[in-house]
C-alpha positions as CSV (number, residue, x, y, z in Angstrom):
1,X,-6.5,-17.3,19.8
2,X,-9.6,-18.9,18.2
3,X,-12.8,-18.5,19.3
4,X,-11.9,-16.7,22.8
5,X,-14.5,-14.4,23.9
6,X,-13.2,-11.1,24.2
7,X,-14.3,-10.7,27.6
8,X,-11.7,-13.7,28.3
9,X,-9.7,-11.8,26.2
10,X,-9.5,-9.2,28.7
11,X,-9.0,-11.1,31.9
12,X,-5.9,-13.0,30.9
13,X,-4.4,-9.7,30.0
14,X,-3.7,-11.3,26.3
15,X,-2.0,-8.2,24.4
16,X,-4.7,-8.5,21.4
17,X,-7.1,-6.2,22.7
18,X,-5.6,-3.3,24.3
19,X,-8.1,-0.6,25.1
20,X,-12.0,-0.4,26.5
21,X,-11.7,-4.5,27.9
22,X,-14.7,-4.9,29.9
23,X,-17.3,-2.8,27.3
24,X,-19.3,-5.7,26.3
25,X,-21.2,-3.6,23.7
26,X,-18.4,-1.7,22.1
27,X,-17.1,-3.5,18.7
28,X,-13.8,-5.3,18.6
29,X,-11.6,-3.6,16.0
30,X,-8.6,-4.6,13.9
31,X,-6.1,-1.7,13.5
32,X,-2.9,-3.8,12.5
33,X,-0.1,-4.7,14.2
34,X,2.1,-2.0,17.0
35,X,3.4,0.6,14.8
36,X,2.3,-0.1,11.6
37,X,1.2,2.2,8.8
38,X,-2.3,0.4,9.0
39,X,-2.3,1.7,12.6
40,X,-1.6,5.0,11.4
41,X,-4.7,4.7,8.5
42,X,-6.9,3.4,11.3
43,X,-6.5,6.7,13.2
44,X,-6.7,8.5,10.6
45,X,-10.4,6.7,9.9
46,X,-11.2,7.4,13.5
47,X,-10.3,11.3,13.2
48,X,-11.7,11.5,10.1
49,X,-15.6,10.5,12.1
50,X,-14.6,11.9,15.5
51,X,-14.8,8.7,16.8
52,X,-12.7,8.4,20.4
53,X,-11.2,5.3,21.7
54,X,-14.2,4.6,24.4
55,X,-16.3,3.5,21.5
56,X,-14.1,0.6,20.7
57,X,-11.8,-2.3,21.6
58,X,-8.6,-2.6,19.5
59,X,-7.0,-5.5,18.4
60,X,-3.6,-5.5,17.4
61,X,-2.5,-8.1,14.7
62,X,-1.3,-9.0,11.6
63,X,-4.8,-8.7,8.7
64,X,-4.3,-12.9,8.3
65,X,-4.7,-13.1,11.8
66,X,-7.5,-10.5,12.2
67,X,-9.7,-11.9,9.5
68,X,-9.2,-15.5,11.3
69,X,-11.2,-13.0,14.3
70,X,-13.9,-11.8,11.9
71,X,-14.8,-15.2,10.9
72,X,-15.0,-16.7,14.3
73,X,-16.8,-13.6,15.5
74,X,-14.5,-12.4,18.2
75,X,-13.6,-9.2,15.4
76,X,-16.3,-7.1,14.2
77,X,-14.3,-4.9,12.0
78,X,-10.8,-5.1,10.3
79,X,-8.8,-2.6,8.8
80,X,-6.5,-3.1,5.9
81,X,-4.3,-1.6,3.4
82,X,-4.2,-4.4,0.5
83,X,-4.3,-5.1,-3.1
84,X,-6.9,-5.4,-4.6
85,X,-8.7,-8.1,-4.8
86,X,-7.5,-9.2,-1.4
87,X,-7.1,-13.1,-1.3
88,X,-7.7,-13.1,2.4
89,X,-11.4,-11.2,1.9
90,X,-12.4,-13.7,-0.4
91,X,-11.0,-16.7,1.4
92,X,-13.2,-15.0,4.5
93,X,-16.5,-15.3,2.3
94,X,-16.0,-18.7,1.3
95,X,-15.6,-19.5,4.6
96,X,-18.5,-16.9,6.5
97,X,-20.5,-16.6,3.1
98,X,-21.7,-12.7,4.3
99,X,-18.4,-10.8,4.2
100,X,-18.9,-7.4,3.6
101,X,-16.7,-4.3,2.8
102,X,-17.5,-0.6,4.5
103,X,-17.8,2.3,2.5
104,X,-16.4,5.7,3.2
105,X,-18.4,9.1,3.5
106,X,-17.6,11.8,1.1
107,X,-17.0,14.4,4.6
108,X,-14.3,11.3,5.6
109,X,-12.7,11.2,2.7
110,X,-12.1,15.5,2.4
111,X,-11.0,15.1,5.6
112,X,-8.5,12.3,5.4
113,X,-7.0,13.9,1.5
114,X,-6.8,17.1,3.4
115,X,-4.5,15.6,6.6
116,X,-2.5,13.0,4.8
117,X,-1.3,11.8,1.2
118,X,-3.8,9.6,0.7
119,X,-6.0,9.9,-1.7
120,X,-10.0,8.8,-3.2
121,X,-10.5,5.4,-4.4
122,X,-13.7,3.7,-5.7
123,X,-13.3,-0.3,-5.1
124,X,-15.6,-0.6,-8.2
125,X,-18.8,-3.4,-7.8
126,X,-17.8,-6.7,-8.6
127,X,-14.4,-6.6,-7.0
128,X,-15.0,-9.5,-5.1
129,X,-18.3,-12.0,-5.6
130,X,-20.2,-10.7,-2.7
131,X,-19.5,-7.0,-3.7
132,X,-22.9,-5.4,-5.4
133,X,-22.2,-2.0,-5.4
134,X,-18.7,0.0,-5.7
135,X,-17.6,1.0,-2.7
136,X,-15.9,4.7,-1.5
137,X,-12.5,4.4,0.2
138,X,-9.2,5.6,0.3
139,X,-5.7,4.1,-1.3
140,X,-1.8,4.7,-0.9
141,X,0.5,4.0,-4.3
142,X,3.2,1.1,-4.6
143,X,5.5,2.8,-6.8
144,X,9.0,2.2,-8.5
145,X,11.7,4.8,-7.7
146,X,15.3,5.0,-8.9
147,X,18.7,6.2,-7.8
148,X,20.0,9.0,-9.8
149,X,23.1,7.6,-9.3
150,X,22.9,4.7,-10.8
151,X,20.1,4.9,-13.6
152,X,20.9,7.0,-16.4
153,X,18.8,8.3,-18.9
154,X,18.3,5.6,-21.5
155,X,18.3,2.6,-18.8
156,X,15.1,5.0,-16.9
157,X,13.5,5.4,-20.3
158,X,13.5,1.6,-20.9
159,X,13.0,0.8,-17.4
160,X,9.4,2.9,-17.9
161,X,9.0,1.6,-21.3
162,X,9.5,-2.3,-20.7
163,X,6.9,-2.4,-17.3
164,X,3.9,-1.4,-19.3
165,X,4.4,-2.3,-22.5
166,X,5.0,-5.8,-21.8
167,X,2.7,-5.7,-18.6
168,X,0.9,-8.8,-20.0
169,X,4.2,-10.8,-19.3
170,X,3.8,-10.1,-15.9
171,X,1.8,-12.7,-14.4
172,X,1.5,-11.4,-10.7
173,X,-2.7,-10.3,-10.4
174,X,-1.5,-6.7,-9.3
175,X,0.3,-6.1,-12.4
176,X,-3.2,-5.5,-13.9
177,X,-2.8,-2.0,-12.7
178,X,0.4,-1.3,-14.3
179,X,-1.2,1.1,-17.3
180,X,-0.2,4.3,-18.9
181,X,-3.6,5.4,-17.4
182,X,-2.2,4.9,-14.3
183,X,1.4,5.5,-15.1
184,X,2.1,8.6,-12.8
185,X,-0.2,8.0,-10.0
186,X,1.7,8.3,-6.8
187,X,3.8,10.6,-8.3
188,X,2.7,14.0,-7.1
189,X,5.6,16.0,-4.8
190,X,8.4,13.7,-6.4
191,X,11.1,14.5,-8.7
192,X,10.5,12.5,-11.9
193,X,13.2,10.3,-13.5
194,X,14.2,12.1,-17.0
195,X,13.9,8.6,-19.1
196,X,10.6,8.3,-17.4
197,X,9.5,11.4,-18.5
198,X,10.2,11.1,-22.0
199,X,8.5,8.0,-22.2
200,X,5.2,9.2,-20.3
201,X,5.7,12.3,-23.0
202,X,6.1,10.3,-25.9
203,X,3.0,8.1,-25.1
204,X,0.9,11.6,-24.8
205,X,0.7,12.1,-20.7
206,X,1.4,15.3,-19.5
207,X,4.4,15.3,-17.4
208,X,4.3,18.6,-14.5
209,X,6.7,17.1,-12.0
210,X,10.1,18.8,-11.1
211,X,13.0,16.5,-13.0
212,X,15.1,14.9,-11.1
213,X,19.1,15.6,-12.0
214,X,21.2,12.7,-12.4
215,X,24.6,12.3,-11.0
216,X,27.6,10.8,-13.1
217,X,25.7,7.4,-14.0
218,X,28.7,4.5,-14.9
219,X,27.9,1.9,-17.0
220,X,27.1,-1.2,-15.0
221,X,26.0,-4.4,-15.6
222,X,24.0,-5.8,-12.3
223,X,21.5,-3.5,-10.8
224,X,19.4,-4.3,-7.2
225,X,16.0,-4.2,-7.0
226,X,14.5,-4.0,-3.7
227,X,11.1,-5.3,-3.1
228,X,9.5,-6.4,0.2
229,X,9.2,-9.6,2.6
230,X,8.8,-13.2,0.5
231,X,5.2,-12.8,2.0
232,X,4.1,-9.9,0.6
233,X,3.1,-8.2,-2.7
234,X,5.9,-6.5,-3.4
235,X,8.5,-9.6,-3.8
236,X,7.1,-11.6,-6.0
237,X,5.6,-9.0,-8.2
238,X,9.3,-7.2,-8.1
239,X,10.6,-10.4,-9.6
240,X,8.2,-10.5,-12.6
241,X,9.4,-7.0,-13.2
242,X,13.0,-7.7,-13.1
243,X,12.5,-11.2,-15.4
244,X,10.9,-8.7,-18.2
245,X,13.9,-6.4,-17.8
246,X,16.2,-8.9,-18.1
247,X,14.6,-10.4,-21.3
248,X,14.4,-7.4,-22.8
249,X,17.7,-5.8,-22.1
250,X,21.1,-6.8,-22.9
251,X,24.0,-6.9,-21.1
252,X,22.2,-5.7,-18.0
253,X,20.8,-7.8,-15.0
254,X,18.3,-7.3,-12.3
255,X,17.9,-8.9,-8.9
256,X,15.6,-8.4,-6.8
257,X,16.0,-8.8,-3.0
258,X,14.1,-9.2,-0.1
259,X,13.6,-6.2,2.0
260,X,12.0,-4.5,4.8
261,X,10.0,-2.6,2.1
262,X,9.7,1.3,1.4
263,X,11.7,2.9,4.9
264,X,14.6,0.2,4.2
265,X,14.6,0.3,0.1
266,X,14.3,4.2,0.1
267,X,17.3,4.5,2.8
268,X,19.5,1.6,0.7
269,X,18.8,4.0,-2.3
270,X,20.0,7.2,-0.2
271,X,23.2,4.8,0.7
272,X,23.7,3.9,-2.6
273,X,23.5,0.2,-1.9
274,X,20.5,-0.4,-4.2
275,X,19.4,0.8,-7.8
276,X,15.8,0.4,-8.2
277,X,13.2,0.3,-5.3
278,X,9.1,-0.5,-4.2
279,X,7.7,2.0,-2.1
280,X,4.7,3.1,-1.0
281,X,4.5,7.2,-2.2
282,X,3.8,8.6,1.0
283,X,7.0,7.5,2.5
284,X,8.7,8.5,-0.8
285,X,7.2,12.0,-0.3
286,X,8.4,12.2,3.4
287,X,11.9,10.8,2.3
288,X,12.0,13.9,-0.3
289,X,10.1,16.4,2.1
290,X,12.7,15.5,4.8
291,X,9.8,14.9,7.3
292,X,8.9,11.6,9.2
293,X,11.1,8.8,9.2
294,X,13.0,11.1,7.5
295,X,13.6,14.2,9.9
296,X,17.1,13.9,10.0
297,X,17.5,14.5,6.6
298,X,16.4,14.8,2.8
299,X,17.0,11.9,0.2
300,X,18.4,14.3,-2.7
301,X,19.1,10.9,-5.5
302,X,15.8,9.1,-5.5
303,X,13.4,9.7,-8.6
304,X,9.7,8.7,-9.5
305,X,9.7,6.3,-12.8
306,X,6.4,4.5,-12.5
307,X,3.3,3.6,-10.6
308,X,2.5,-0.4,-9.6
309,X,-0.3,-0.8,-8.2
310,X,-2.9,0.5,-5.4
311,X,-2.6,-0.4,-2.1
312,X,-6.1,-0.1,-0.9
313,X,-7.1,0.6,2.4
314,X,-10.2,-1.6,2.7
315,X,-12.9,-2.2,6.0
316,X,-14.2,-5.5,6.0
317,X,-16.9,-6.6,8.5
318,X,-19.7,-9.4,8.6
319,X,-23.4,-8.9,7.7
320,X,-24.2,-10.6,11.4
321,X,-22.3,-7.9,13.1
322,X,-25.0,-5.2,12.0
323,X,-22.5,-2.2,11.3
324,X,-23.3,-0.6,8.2
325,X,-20.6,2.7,8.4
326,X,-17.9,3.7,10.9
327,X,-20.4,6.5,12.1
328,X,-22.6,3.9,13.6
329,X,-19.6,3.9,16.1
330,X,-20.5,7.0,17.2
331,X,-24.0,6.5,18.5
């Protein structure tokens, strides 16, 4: 779909941009693909400025695909919830040379922490090459949950222990952000696991989440840790972590499988068909809360044993495109 105008865009009926076709003037937006949580972030963004959907076109893809728009000019903004740094950002400047990242308003932000779980980040200057200043957004938590089923006590407490203090072993960039510092971020409204907490204690963190009971554990020997598609963050990062557990840890092994990510690894925990878990915290919140995806029904035997990484919701645009902050949609 390269370098189509978005006016041909519109006459073809293509499915990429669904809404205000025929408003030459109105920016071409990237909210992610149908039904996706970055869909779900972008409306949040639009609330959060009061800005309705006759200011804008909306393109709905995959962020690969919608940065390919940015740098042919057919997208002027795209919406993302990535790692940080984002690969595909910097690939974008080295191929436009005048990326640039949008920063949030403190009003946006109150408004956004006050009508969903997530939460204030700073994307501090330097991030990325062609990044000056740090820049106000807003960021989700990959965590690591656990079936109380499964993980007992001890194997919780070294689960916690071995993922930060042999983080350096762990080659994947976002494992940079697995700290004690950060340990428990994510964490709030979840049951902790009891090993986790004793480590988190015993390295000085205050621990104030509930504790999550554990069922009658059985020793085992080969625990499943679920993770996320091949060509995402969480697969390959979920295998270093399983490759220092198994160094470290006799007599115990750890797989970890691809997955449909945090709906599927939290529901395969629920089922007892997995031990171990990535998940983003919201969902893990809802899965406790019995609310979202998870209406029908609490999950009473997952429990919180240590942050990952931020998954950052980041606004990328072009320098040629003129738009400094969403609320210049709103003129």
């Amino acid at each position: 779909m390269k370098n189509i105008p978005s006016k041909v865009l519109c006459s073809v009926g293509a499915t990429l941009l669904l809404a205000g076709c025929g408003g030459e003037s109105k920016p071409n937006i990237a909210i992610g693909p149908p039904a996706s949580t970055t869909q779900s972030v972008s409306q949040l963004l639009f609330d959060a400025y009061g800005i309705g959907s006759d200011k804008y076109n909306t393109y709905q893809e995959g962020f690969g695909a919608a940065l390919d728009g940015v740098q042919d000019g057919n997208i002027d903004i795209s919406i993302g919830i990535l790692g940080l740094p984002s690969g595909s950002i910097e690939n974008l400047q080295a191929s436009s040379g005048d990326a640039r990242l949008i920063s949030l308003s403190d009003d946006a932000i109150d408004y956004i922490e006050e009508n969903s779980a997530y939460q204030r980040f700073t994307i501090p200057a330097n991030s990325y090459a062609f990044q000056n200043e740090d820049v106000n957004t807003i960021t989700a938590y990959a965590i690591l949950v656990g079936n109380t089923n499964t993980i007992d006590e001890d194997l919780g407490y070294e689960l916690a222990r071995l993922m930060h203090e042999h983080a350096e072993e762990n080659t994947h960039s976002q494992s940079a952000f697995i700290t004690l510092e950060n340990a428990l971020n994510g964490s709030e409204g979840l049951p902790i696991h009891p090993g986790a907490k004793k480590y988190y204690e015993e390295q000085g963190l205050t621990v104030d989440n509930p504790v999550a009971e554990l069922g009658e554990t059985k020793a085992k020997e080969e625990f499943i840790l679920g993770t996320g598609s091949q060509g995402g963050t969480y697969y390959p990062l979920g295998g270093e972590m399983a490759t220092i557990w198994n160094r470290y840890l006799e007599n115990q092994n750890f797989t970890n499988i691809e997955t449909g990510a945090s709906i599927e690894n939290l529901v395969s925990i629920r089922d007892n068909n997995m031990d171990l878990g990535m998940t983003v915290h919201a969902p893990a919140q809802d899965a406790i809360a019995g609310r979202g995806e998870f209406e029908s029904g609490t999950i009473d035997n997952v429990a919180f044993i240590g942050h990952i990484y931020p998954e950052v919701i980041q606004i990328i645009t072009r320098e040629r495109s003129n738009i400094d902050s969403l609320s210049d949609l709103t003129d």
